[in-house]
C-alpha positions as CSV (number, residue, x, y, z in Angstrom):
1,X,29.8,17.7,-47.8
2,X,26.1,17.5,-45.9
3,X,26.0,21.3,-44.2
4,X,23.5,21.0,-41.1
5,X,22.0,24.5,-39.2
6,X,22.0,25.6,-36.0
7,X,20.5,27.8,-33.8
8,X,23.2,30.3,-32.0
9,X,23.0,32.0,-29.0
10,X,25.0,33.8,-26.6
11,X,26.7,33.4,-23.2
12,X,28.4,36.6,-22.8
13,X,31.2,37.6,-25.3
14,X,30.7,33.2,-26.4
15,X,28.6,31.9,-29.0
16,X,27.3,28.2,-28.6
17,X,25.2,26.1,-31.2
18,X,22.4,23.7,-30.9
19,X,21.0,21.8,-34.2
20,X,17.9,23.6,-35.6
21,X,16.3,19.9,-35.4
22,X,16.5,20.1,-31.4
23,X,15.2,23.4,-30.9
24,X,11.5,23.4,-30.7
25,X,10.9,27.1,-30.0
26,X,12.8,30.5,-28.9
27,X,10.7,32.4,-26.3
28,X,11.4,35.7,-24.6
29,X,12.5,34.9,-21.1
30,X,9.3,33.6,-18.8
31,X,8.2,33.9,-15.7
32,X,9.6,31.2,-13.6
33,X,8.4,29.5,-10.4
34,X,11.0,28.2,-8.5
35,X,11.0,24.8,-7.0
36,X,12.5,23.6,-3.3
37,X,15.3,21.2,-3.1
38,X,15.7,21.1,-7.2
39,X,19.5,21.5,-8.4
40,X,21.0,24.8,-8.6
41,X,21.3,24.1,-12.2
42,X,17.2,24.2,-12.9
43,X,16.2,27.6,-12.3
44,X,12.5,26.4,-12.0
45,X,9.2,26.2,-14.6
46,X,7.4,27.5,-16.5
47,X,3.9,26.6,-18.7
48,X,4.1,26.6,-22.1
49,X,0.6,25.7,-24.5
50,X,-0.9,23.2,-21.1
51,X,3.1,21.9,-20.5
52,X,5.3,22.5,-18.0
53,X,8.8,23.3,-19.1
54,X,12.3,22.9,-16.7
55,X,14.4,25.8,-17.2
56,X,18.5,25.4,-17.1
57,X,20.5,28.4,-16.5
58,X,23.4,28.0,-18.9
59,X,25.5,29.9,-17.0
60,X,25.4,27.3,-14.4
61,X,25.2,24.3,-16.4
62,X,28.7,25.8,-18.5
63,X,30.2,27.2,-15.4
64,X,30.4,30.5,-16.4
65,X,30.3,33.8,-14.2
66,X,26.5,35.3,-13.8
67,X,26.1,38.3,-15.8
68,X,23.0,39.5,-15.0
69,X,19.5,38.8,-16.9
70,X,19.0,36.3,-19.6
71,X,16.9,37.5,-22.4
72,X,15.8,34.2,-24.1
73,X,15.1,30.3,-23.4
74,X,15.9,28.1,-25.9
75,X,13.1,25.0,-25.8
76,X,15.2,22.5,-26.6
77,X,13.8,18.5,-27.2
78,X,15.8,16.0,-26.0
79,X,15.8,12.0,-25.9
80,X,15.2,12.6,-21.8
81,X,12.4,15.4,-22.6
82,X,11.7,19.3,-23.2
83,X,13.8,21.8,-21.3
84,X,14.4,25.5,-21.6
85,X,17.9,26.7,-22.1
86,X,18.2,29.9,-20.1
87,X,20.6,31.6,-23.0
88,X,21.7,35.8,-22.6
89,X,20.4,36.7,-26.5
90,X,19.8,34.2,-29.6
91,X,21.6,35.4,-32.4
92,X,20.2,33.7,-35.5
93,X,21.0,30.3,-37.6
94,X,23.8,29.4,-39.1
95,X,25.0,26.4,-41.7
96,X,27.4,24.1,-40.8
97,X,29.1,21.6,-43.1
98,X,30.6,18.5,-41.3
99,X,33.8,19.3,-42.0
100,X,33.7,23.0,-40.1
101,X,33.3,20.9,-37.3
102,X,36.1,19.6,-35.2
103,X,34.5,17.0,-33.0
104,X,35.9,16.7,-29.4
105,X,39.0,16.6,-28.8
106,X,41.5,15.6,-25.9
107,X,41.3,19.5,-24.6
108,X,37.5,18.6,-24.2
109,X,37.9,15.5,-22.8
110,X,39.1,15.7,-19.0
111,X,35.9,17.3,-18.0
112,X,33.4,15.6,-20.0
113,X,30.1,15.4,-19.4
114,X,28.9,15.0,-22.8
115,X,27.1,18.6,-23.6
116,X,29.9,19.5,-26.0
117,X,29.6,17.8,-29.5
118,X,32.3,20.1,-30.6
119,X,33.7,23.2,-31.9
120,X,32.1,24.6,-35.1
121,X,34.3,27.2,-37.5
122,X,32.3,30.1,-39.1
123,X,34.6,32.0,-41.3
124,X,37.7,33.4,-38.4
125,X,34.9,32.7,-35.4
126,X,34.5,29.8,-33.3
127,X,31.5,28.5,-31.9
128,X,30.8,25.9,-29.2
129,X,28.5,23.1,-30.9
130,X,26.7,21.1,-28.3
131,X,24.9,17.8,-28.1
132,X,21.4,18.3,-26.6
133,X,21.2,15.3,-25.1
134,X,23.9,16.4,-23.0
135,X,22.5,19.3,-21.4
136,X,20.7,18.1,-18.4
137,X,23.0,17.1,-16.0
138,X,22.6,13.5,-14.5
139,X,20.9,15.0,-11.3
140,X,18.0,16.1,-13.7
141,X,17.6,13.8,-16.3
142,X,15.0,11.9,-14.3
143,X,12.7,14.8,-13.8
144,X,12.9,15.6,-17.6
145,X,11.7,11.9,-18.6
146,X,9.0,12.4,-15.6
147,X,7.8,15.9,-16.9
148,X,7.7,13.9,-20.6
């Protein structure tokens, strides 16, 4: 069985995965200018190497409760463009074989709006897999492709 990695970070007490091939950088959190009349979601930009780089707070994006500061954005390359992941701590990589990873199941389903590849098994811990190209919501994929 193929085994794949992934980068793993941390909302709070939950750990999410992203495929190592999507993840184009880990940063310490930046400093971020704030844009009017952008979605909640995009937390603003910042300049990376001559680029500027959409940052989405994962909190938001998951609908999870703020918890104060994030420590890390996750650059993450998707088929819409770049965007920073606004993640709480990056934990390391991991290796995945197919088979430790249920894909999507009805329970995902009825809210879908195609971040979520998945749920990945790591010995007796779970891990949310996601699909990058889900990440920006529909509101903001147009500014990604623009920004590209």
């Amino acid at each position: 069985m193929a085994e794949s990695k992934y980068v793993v970070f941390r909302l709070g007490d939950e750990r999410y995965a992203m495929p190592i091939e999507s993840v184009e950088r880990i940063l310490p959190r930046q400093e971020v200018t704030r844009l009017p009349k952008t979605p909640k979601v995009m937390l603003g930009v910042f300049e990376m190497r001559g680029s500027t780089i959409p940052v989405i707070d994962a909190r938001l994006r998951f609908e999870l409760p703020q918890q104060g500061d994030s420590q890390n954005f996750v650059v993450v390359l998707t088929q819409d463009g770049r965007c920073a992941l606004s993640v709480d701590r990056v934990e390391g990589i991991v290796s995945l074989s197919e088979d430790a990873i249920e894909e999507k199941s009805a329970i995902l389903d009825s809210k879908d709006d195609g971040f979520i590849r998945g749920i990945g098994k790591t010995g007796d811990q779970l891990l949310v897999v996601l699909e990058p190209d889900g990440l920006a919501p529909k509101s903001m994929k147009n500014r990604l492709a623009a920004a590209a």
